[in-house]
RODO-2510 file (C-alpha; in nm, 4 decimals, decimal comma):
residues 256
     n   res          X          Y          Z
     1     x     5,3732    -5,3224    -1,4446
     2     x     5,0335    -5,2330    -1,4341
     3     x     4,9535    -4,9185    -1,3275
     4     x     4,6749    -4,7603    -1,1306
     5     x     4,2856    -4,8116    -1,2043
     6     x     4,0821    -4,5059    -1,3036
     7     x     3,8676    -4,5300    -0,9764
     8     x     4,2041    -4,5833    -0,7369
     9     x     4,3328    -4,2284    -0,9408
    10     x     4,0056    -4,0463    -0,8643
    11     x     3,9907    -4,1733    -0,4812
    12     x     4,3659    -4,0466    -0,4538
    13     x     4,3194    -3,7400    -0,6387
    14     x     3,9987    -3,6673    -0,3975
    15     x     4,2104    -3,7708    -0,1065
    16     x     4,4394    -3,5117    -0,1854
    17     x     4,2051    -3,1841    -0,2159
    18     x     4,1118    -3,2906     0,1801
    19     x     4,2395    -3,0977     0,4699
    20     x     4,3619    -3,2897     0,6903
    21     x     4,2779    -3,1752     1,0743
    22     x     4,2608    -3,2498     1,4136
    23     x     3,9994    -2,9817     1,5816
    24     x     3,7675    -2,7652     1,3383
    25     x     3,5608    -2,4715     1,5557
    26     x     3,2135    -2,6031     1,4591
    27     x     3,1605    -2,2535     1,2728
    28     x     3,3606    -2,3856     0,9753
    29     x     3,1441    -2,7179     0,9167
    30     x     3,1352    -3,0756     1,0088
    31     x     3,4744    -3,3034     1,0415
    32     x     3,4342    -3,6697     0,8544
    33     x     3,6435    -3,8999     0,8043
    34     x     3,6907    -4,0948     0,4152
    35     x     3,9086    -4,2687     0,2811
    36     x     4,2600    -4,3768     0,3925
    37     x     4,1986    -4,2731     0,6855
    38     x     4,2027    -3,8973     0,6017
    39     x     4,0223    -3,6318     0,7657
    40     x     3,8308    -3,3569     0,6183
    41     x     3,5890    -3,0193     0,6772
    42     x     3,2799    -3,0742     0,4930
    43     x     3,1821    -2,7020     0,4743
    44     x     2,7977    -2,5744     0,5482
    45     x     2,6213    -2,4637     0,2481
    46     x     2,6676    -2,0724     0,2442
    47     x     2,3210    -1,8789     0,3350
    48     x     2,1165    -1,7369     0,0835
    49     x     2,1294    -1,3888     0,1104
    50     x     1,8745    -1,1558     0,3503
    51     x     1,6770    -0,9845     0,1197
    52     x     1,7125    -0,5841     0,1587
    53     x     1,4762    -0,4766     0,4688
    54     x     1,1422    -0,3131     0,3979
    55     x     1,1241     0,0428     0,4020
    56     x     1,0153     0,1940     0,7111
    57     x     0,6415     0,2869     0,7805
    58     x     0,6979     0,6598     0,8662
    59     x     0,8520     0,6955     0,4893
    60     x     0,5925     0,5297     0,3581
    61     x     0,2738     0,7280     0,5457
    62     x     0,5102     1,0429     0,4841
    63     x     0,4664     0,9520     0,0731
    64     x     0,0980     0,8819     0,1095
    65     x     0,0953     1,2409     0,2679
    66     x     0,2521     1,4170     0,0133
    67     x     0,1299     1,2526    -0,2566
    68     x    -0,2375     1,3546    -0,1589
    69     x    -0,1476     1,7009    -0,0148
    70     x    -0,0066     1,8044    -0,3458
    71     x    -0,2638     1,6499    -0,5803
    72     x    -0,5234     1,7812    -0,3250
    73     x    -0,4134     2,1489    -0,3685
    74     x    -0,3983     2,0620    -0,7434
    75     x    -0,7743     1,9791    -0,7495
    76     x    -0,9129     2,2836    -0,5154
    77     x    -0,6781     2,5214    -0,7110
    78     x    -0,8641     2,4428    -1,0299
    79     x    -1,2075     2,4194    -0,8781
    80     x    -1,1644     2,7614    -0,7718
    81     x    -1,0085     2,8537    -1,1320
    82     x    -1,3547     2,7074    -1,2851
    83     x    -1,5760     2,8794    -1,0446
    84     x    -1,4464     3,2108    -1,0827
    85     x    -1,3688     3,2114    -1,4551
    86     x    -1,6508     2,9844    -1,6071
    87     x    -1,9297     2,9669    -1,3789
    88     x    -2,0735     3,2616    -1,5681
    89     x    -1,8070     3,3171    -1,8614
    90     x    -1,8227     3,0773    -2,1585
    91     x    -1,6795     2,7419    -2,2096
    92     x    -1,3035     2,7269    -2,2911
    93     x    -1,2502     2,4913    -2,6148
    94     x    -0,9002     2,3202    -2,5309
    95     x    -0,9195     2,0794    -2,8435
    96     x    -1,1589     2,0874    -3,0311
    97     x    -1,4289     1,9387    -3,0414
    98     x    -1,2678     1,7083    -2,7977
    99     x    -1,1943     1,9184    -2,4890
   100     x    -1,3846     2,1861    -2,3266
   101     x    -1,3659     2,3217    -2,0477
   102     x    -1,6849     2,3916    -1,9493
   103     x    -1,8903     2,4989    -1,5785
   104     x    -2,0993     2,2242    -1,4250
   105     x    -2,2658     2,2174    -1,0603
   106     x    -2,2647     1,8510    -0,9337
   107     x    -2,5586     1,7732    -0,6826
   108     x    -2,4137     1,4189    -0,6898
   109     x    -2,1028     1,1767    -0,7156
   110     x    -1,8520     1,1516    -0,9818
   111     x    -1,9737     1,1689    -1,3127
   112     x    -2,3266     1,3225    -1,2437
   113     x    -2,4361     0,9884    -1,0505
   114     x    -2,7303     1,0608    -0,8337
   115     x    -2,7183     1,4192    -0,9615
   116     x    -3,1082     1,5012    -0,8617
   117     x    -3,1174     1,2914    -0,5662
   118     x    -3,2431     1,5647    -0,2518
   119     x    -3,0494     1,2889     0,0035
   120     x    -2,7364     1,2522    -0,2220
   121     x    -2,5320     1,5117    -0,0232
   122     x    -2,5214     1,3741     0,3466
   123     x    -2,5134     1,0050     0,1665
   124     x    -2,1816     1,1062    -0,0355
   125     x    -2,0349     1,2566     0,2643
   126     x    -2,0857     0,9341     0,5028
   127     x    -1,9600     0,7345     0,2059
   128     x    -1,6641     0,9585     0,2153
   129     x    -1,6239     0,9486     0,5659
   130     x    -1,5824     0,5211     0,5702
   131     x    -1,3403     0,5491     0,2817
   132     x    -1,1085     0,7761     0,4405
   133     x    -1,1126     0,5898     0,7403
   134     x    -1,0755     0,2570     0,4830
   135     x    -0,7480     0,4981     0,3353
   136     x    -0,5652     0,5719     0,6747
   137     x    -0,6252     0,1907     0,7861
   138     x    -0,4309     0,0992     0,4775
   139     x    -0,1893     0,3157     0,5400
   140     x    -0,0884     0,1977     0,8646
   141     x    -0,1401    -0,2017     0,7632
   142     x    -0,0127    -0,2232     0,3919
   143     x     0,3224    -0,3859     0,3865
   144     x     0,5919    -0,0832     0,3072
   145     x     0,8074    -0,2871    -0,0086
   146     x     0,5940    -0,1615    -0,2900
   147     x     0,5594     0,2184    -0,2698
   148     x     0,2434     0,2222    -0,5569
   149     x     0,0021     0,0972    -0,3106
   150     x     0,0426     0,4398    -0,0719
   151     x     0,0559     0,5980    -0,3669
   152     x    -0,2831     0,4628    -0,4648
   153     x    -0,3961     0,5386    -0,1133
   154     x    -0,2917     0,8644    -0,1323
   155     x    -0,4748     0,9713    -0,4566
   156     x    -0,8164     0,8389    -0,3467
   157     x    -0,7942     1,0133    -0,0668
   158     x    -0,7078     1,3495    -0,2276
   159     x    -1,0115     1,2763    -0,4628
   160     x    -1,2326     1,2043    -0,1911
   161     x    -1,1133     1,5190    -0,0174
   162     x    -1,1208     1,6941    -0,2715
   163     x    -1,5171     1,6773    -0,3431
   164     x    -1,5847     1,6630     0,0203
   165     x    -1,4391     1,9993     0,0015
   166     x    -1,7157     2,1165    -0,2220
   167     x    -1,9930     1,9144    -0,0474
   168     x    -1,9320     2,1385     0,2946
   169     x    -1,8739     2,4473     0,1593
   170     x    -1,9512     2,5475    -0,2033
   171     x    -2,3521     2,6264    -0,2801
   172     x    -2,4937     2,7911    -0,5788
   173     x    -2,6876     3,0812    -0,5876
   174     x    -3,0329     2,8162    -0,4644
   175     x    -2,8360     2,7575    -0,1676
   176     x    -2,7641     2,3976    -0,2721
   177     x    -2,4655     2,2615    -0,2221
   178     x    -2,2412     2,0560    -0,4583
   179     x    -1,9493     1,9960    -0,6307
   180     x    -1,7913     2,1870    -0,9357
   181     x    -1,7348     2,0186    -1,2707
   182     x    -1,5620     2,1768    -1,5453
   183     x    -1,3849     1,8607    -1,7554
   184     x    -1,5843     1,7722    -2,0262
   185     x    -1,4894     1,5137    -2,2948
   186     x    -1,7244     1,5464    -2,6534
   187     x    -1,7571     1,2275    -2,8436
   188     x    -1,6520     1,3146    -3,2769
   189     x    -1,9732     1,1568    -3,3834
   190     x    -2,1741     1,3835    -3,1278
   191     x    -2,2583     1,3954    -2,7590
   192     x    -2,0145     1,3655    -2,4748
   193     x    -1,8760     1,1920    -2,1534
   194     x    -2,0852     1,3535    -1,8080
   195     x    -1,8475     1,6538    -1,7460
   196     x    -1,6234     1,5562    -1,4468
   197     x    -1,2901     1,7453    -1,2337
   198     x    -0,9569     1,6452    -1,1377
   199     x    -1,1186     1,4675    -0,8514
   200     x    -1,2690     1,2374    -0,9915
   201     x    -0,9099     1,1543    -1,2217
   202     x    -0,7590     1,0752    -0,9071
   203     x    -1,0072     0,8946    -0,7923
   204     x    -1,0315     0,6511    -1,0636
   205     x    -0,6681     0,6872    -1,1643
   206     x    -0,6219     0,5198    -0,7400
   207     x    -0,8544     0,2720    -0,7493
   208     x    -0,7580     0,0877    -1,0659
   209     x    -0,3868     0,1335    -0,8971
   210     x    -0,5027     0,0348    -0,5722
   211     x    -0,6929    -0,2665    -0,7387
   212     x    -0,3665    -0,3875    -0,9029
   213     x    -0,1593    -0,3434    -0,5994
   214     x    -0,4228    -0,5705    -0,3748
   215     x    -0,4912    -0,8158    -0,6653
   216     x    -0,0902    -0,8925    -0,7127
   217     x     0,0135    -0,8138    -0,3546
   218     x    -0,2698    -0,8507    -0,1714
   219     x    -0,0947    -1,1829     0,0068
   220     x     0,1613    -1,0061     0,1646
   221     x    -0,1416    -0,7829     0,3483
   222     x    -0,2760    -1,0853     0,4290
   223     x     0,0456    -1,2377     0,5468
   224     x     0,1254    -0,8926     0,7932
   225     x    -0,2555    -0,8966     0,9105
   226     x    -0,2482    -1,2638     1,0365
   227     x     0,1011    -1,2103     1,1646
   228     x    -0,0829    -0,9027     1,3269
   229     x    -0,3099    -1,0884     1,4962
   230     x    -0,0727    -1,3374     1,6584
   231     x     0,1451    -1,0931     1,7906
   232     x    -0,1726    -0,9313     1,9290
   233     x    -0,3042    -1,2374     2,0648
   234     x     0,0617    -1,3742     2,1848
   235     x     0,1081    -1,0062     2,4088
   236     x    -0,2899    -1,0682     2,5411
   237     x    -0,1618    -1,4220     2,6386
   238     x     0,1436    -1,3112     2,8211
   239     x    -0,0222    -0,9979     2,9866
   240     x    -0,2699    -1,2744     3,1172
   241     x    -0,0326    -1,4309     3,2206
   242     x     0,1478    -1,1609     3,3779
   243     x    -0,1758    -1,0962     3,5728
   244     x    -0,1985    -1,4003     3,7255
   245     x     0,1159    -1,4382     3,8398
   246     x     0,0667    -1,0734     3,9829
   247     x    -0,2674    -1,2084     4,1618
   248     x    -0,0689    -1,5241     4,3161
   249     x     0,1683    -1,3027     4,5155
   250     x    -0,0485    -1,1936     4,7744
   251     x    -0,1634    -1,5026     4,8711
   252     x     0,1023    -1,6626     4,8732
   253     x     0,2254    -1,3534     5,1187
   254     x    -0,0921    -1,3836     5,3202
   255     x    -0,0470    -1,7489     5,4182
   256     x     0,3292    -1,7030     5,5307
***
């Protein structure tokens, strides 16, 4: 007696792992018939799972708030420090000869840039002005998953704050107003880096971050701009259309 082939036992072991049935609720997959007249659910492929939702925009703006609030007070706290201990005292060695602390009056930007320009003051403080304005437009548009980039946000603002602090309402004895250095970096083989303050740190230490943050993630801003713009331009087509209908009405009324 010969027994079974190896494809008849496969088809009959298959046959037997179907369910047999005679109504499936369409939430539990498709019904098909195979073999032997059998009948069987062929599942749906289980869905991939919702990634976590972003986190909301207040919690986000709330970080960029603190974040620049408390590096903000960190900055004017040691301005003040430098101009009341080292604007006449003498320079504080902090390692040497790498680190002094030492008093410098900035006419200009960060690092002593345009330093004896007459103009630089009211240029630095419309410069300031736009990037702020640049800051709090990020804030509200950058996409809330990665928490760095309103961080970043948040520390260019408190640098930009921070000197426009001293632009408005620190002078020296000429009457001139500027902002107050007291960082200063000396190279070992002589010299030394334009004396800067913690301004400036945060300043730098945000842009590189923000730079980062907009060259890896810059799609998804991108992505939530253009998405933006069609929900903006999908409510102007519906209240347009609203306002038609609205205008109909009357006439419509009139000539009953």
């Amino acid at each position: 007696m010969v027994g079974p082939s190896v494809s008849e036992r496969a088809t009959a072991e298959k046959a037997r792992k179907w369910t047999y049935v005679e109504a499936v609720p369409p939430r539990l997959g498709r019904v098909a018939r195979g073999p032997l007249g059998m009948c069987y659910i062929e599942a749906p492929m289980p869905d991939a799972p919702a990634p976590p939702p972003a986190p909301p925009r207040r919690a986000r703006v709330a970080l960029t708030v603190v974040i620049a609030v408390l590096t903000l007070a960190l900055d004017l706290w040691s301005k003040n420090w430098a101009w009341e201990n080292l604007r006449r005292g003498k320079p504080i060695m902090v390692i040497d000869p790498l680190l002094e602390f030492s008093f410098s009056f900035n006419l200009g930007a960060a690092f002593g840039f345009l330093n004896d320009a007459s103009w630089s003051r009211f240029f630095f403080i419309g410069v300031t002005a736009l990037a702020l304005a640049y800051m709090a437009w990020l804030a509200f548009s950058l996409p809330t998953k990665h928490a760095y980039g309103f961080v970043a946000v948040g520390l260019v603002s408190a640098g930009a704050l921070g000197n426009l602090h001293d632009r408005l309402v620190r002078a020296n004895d000429g009457g001139y107003y500027g902002v107050v250095d007291f960082i200063k970096i000396n190279y070992p083989w002589g010299g030394s880096w334009p004396t800067f303050n913690v301004a400036d740190v945060l300043l730098l230490v945000g842009v590189v971050l923000l730079f980062f943050y907009l060259r890896r993630d810059g799609d998804e801003l991108e992505e939530a701009s253009e998405q933006g713009e069609a929900e903006a331009s999908k409510a102007a087509t519906e209240a347009d259309a609203d306002a038609d209908e609205s205008g109909e009405a009357p006439q419509v009324a009139a000539a009953d």
